[in-house]
C-alpha positions as CSV (number, residue, x, y, z in Angstrom):
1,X,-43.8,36.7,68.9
2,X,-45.8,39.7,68.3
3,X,-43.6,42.7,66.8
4,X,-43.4,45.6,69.0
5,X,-45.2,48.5,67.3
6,X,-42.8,52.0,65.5
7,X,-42.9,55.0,66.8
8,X,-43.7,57.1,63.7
9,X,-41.3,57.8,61.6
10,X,-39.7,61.4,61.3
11,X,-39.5,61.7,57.6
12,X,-36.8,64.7,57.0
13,X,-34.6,61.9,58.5
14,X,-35.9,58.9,56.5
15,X,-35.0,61.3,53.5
16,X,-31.4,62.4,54.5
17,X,-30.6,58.5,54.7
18,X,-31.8,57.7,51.4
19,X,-29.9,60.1,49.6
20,X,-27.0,59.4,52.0
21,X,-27.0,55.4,50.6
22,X,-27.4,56.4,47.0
23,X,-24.4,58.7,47.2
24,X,-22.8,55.4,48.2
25,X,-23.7,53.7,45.1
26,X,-20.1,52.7,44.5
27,X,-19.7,51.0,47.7
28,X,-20.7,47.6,48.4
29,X,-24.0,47.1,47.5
30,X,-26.6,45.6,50.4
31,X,-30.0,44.6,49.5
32,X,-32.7,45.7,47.0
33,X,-36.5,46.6,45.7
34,X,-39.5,44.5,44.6
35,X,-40.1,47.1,41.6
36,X,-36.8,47.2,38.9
37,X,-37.3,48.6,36.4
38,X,-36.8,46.0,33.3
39,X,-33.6,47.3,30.8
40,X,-34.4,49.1,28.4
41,X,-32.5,51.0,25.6
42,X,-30.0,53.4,26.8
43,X,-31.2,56.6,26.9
44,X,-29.2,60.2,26.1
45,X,-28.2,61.3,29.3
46,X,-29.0,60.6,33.0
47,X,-32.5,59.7,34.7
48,X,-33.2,60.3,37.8
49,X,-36.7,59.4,39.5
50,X,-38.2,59.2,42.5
51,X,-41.7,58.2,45.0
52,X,-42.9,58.1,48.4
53,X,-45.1,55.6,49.4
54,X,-47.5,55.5,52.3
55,X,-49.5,52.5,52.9
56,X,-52.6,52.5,56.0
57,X,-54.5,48.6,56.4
58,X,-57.2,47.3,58.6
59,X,-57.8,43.5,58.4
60,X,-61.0,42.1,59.5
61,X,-60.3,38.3,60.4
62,X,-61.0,36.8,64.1
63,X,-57.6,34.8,66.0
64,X,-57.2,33.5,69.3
65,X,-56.1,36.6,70.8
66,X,-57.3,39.4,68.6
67,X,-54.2,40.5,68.2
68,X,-53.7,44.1,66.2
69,X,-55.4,44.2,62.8
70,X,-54.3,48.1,61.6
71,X,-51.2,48.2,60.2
72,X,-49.1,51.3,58.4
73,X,-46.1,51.6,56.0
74,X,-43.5,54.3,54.6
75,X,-41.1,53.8,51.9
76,X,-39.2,56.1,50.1
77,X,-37.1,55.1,46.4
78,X,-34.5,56.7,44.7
79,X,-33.7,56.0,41.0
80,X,-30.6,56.9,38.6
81,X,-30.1,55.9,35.5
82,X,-27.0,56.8,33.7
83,X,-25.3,56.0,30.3
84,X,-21.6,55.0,31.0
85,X,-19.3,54.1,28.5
86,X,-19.1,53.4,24.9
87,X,-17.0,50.3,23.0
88,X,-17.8,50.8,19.6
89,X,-21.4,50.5,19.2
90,X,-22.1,49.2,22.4
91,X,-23.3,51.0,25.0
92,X,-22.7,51.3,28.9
93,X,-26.0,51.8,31.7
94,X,-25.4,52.1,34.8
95,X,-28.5,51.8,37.3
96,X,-28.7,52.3,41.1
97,X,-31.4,52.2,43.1
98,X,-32.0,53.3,47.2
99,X,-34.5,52.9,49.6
100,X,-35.3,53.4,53.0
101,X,-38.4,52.8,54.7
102,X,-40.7,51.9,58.1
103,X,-43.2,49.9,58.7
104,X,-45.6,47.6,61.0
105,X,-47.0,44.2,59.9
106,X,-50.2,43.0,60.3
107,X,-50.3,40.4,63.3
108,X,-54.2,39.1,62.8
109,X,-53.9,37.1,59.8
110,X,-52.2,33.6,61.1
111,X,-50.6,31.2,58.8
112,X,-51.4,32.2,54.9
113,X,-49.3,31.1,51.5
114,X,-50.0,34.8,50.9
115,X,-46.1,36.3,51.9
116,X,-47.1,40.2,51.9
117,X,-50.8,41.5,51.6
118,X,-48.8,44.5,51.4
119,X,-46.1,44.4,48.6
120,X,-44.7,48.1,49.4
121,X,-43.4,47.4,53.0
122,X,-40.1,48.0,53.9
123,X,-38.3,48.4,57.2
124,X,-36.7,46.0,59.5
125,X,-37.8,43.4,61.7
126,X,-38.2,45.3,64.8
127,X,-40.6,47.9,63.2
128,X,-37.5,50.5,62.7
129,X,-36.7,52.7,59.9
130,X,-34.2,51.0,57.8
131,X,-32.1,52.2,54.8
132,X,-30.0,50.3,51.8
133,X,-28.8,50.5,48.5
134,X,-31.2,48.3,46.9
135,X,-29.6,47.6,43.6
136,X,-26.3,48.6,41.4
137,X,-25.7,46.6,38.2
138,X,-23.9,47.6,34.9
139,X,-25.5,47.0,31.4
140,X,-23.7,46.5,28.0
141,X,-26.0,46.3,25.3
142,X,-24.4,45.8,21.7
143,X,-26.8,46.0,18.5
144,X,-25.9,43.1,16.3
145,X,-26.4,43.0,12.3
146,X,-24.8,45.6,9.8
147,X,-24.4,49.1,10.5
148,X,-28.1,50.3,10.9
149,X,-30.1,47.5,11.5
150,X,-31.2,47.5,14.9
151,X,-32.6,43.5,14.2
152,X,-31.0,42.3,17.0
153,X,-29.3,43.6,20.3
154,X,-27.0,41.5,23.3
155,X,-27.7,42.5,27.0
156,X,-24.8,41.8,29.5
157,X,-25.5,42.8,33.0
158,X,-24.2,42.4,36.2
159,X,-24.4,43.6,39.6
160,X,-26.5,43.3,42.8
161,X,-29.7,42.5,41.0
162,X,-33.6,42.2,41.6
163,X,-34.1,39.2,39.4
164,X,-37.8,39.9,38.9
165,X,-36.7,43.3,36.9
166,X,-35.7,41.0,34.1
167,X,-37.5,37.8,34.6
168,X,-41.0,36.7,34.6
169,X,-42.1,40.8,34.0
170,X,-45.9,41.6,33.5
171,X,-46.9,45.5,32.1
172,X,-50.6,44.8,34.4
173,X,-49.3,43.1,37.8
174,X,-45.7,43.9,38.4
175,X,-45.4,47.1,39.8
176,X,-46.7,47.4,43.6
177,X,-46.8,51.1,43.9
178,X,-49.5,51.7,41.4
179,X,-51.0,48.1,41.2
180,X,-52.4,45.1,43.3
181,X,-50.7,45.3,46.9
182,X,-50.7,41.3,47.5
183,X,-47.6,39.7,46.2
184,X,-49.0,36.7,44.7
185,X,-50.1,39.0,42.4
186,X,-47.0,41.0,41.4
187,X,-44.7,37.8,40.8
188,X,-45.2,34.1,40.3
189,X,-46.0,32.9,44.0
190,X,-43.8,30.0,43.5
191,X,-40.9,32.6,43.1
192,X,-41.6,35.1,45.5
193,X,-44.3,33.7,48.3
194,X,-42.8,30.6,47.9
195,X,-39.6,31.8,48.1
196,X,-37.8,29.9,45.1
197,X,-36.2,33.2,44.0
198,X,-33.8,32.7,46.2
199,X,-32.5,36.2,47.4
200,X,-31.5,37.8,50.5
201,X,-34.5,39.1,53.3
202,X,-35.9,41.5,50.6
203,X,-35.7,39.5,47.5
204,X,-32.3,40.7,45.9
205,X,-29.1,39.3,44.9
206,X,-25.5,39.7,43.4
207,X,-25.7,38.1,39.7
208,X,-25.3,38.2,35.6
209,X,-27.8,37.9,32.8
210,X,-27.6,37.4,29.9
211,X,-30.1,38.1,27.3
212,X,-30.9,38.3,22.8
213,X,-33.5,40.5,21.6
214,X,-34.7,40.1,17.9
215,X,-37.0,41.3,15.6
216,X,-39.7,39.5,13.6
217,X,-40.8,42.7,12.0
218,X,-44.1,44.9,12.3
219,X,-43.5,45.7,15.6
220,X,-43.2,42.4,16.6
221,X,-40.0,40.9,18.9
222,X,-38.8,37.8,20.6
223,X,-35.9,37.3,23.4
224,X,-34.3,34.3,25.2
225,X,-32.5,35.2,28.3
226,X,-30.3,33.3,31.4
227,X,-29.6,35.0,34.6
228,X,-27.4,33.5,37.6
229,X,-27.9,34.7,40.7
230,X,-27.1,34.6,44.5
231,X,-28.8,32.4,46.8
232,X,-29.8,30.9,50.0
233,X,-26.7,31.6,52.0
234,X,-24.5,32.8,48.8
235,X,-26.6,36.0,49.0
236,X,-23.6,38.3,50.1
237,X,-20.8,39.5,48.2
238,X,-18.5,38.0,50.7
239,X,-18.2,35.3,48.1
240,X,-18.6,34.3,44.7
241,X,-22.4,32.2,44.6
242,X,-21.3,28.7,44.6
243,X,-25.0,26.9,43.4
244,X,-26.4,30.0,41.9
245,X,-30.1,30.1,41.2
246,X,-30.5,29.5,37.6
247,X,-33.7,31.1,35.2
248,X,-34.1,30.5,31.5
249,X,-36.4,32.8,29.7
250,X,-38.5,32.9,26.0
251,X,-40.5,36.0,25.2
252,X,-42.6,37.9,22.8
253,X,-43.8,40.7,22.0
254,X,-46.6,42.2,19.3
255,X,-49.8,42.6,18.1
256,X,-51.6,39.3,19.2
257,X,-55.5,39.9,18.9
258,X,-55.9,41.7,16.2
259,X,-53.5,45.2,16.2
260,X,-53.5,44.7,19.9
261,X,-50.2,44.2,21.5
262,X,-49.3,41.7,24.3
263,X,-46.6,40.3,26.2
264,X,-46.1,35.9,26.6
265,X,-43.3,34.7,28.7
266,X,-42.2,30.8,29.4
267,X,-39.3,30.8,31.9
268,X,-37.8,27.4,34.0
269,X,-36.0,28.2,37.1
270,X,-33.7,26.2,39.4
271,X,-32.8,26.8,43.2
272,X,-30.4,24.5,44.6
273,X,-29.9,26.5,47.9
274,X,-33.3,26.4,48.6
275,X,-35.4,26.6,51.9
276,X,-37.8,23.8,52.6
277,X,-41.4,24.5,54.7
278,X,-40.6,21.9,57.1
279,X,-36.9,23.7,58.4
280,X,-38.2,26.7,60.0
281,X,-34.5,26.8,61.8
282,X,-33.2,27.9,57.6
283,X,-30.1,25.6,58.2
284,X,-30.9,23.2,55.2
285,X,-30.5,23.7,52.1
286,X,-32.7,21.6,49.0
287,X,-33.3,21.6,45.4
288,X,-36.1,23.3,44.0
289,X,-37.2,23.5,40.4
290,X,-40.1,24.7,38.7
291,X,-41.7,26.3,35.4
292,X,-43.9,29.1,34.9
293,X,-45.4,31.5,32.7
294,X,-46.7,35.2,32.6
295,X,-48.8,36.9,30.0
296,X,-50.3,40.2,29.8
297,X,-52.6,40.9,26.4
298,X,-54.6,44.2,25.3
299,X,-58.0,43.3,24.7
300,X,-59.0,47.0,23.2
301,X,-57.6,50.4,23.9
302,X,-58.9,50.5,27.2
303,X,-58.7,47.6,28.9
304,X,-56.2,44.3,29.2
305,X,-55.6,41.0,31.1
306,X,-52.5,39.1,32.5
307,X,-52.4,35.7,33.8
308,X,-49.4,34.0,35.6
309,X,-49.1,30.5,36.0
310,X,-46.1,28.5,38.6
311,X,-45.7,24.8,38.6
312,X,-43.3,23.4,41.0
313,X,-41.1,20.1,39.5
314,X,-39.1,19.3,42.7
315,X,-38.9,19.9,46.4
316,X,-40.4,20.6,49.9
317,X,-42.9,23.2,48.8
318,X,-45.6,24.6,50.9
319,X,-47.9,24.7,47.8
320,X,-46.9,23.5,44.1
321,X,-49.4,25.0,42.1
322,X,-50.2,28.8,41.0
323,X,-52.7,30.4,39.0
324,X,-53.1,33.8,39.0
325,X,-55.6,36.1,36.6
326,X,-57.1,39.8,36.4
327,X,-57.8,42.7,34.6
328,X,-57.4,46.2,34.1
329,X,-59.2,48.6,33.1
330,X,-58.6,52.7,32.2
331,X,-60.5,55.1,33.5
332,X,-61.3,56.4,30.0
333,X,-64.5,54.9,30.0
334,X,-65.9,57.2,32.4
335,X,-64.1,60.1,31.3
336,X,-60.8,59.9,33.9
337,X,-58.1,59.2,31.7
338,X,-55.7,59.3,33.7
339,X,-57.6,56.8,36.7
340,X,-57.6,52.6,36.7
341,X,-59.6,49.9,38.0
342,X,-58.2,46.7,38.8
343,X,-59.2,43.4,39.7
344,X,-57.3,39.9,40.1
345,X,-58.1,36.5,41.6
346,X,-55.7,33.5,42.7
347,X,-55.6,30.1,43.3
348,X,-52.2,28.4,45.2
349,X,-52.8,24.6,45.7
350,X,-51.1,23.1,48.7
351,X,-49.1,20.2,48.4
352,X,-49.3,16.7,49.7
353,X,-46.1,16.8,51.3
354,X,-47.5,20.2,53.2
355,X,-51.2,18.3,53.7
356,X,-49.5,15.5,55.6
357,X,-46.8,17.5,57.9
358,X,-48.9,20.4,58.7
359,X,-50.7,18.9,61.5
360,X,-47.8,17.4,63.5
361,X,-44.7,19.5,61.7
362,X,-42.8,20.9,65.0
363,X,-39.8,22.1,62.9
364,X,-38.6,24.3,65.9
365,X,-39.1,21.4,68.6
366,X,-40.8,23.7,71.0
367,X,-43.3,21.0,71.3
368,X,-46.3,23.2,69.6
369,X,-47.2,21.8,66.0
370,X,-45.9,24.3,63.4
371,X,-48.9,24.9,61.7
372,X,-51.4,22.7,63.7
373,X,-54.2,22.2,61.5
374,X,-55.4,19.9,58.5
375,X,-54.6,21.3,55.5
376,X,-56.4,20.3,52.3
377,X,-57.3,21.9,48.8
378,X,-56.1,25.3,48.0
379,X,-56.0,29.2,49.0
380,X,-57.8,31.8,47.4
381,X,-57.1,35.3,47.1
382,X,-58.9,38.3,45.5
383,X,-57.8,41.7,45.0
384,X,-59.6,44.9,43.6
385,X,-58.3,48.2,43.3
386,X,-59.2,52.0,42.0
387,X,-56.2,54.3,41.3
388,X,-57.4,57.8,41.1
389,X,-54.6,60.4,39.8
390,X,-55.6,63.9,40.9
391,X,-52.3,65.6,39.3
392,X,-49.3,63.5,37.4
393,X,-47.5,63.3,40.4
394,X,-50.1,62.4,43.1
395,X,-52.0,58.8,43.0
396,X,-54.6,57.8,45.7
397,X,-55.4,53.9,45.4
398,X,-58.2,52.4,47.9
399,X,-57.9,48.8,47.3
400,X,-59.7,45.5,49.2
401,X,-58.2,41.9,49.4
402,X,-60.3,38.9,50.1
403,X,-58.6,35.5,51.3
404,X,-60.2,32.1,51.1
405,X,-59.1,29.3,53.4
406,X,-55.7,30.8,54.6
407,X,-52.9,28.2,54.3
408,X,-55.3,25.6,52.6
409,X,-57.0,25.3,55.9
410,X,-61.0,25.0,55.3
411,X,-61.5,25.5,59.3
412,X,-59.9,29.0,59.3
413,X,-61.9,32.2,58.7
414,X,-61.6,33.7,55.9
415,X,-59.8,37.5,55.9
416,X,-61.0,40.8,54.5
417,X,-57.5,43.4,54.3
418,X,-58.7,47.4,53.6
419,X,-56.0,49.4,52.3
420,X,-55.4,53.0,51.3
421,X,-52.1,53.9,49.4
422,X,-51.0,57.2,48.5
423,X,-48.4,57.8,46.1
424,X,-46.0,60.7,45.4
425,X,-43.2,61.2,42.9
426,X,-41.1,63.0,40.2
């Protein structure tokens, strides 16, 4: 069913309700962002940050129907950062994090492996404003080694968490606000299209990591890390997780190409609470496993790449292969420091067990095939952007998405998605 469209949203009162729910940071925590920021060292004294994001989209792509292609979104984010808490030379953060938002979807695009051509939308599922506390979790980071040598550091953390803060990070595609809008390009689409991540309706969930950072000297470092966290229907705090979605992760760090630096992660996941394509009723539960890995290298002082890569071991998957790539590049070259250009490309291959259900699958049993087409080889997506930064805390981003046989069907049309976002913040 089509969603009904918002009225617009009256933003004075969008704003008293965020900074009502992050004065409730010690309450019980509800849901959380697609944006956290990874931990970091401590710092001196409290942080405090925040945007407003405004998204407008216009999709060109005929359906039966011609249902709405324009589409608009409003989020607002709160950030604090504060150091709590000292046991000898360890060292307490706490980090919260509120937002509150309204949005409409686009209704023209039909069935796509793409989950969000726009990464940034937030509301609830009637097209209402909406407000949480997106995250609250507590860090203890101890340095390890004799008194000054910082060659080594624990990480303890725990809270309600977004597991894509810590796991399967990228310093070109993982931040929505200022980068690519379509979310196959902000995580691995086996984790977050496909859902394998596990967490509640925006991706978030209560859990613990664990993590070792070391030094291999000149600016070099490595890290292994394990998180547990909620999933499928042990998303709540209402009880302790009782199959927690389990992530193991290697990285590096350094000079790679020369003195440029870059970033190479190898992570394995596990989801035993997971959500097949062929229940669309959510009532049963699967194992899921899969590998992936997500690298993002300076190529000179101006420009970089990333590539991500998700490969799914086991279970009822939709697709089972992901390869995304781009680039970035600043707007020094043409004498706009400050500016970006961005440009990415993807590639999800469907799966056989998707290619033979998605003609007949009625997983509802309202007698209308699911998906009702023939599926066969893969979806494509491309995504270029410009960010243009009039003022440090102003950024105006027109950005185009092209997609390439939507849900690996080669009959369907392909769609063209125009968007304009505007950023604010402090």
């Amino acid at each position: 069913m089509p969603r009904r469209h918002a009225r617009p949203c009256n933003l004075n009162r969008l704003s008293m309700i965020l900074l009502g729910a992050l004065a409730l940071q010690t309450a019980t925590p509800a849901a959380s962002t697609d944006s956290a920021p990874v931990a970091e060292s401590v710092h001196s004294g409290a942080h405090i940050s925040g945007a407003l994001l405004l998204v407008g989209q216009h999709a060109t792509h005929d359906t039966p129907g011609d249902p709405d292609k324009n589409a608009g979104s409003l989020r607002a984010d709160l950030e604090l950062e504060l150091p709590l808490g000292h046991f000898g030379t360890a060292r307490g953060l706490l980090y919260a994090h509120a937002r509150a938002g309204r949005e409409n979807a686009l209704e023209s695009l039909g069935p796509m492996f793409t989950g969000a051509v726009n990464s940034t939308a937030f509301g609830d599922e009637d097209g209402g404003a909406k407000a949480i506390l997106a995250q609250v979790w507590y860090q203890l980071a101890l340095p390890l080694g004799m008194a000054g040598d910082a060659s080594g550091q624990l990480e303890f953390a725990l809270g309600k968490i977004d597991p894509f803060g810590f796991f399967d990070q990228n310093a070109l595609a993982d931040d929505e606000s200022e980068a690519f809008l379509n979310n196959v390009f902000v995580h691995n689409p086996l984790l977050d299209s496909g859902g394998d991540i596990g967490g509640d309706a925006y991706g978030f969930a209560p859990g613990v990591r664990l993590a070792y950072t070391g030094s291999l000297g000149a600016e070099r470092s490595w890290a292994a890390s394990l998180g547990l966290f909620g999933a499928g229907s042990d998303v709540s705090f209402e009880r302790p997780p009782g199959d927690p979605l389990s992530i193991v992760q290697a990285e590096y760090a350094g000079p790679t190409l020369g003195t440029q630096p870059g970033s190479y992660r190898l992570y394995a996941w596990r989801n035993r609470r997971a959500t097949p394509f062929n229940n669309e009723a959510d009532i049963r539960e699967e194992t899921h496993t899969g590998w992936g890995v997500s690298a993002d290298q300076r190529l000179t002082e101006t420009a970089g790449v990333f590539a991500r890569y998700g490969h799914s071991t086991r279970g009822y998957v939709a697709f089972d292969r992901a390869l995304t790539l781009g680039l970035q590049v600043s707007g020094s070259l043409w004498g706009r420091e400050d500016d970006a250009l961005g440009l990415a490309w993807g590639w999800l291959r469907s799966s056989s067990a998707f290619r033979q259900a998605a003609p007949v699958l009625d997983a509802d049993a309202d007698t209308v095939a699911d998906f009702g087409y023939v599926a066969a080889g893969s979806e494509q997506q491309a995504e270029l952007f410009y960010n243009w930064r009039p003022n440090p805390h102003l950024l105006l981003t027109p950005d185009v998405q092209w997609i390439r046989r939507p849900g690996g069907d080669a009959a369907a049309n392909n769609a063209v998605v125009w968007s304009l976002r505007i950023k604010a913040s402090f």
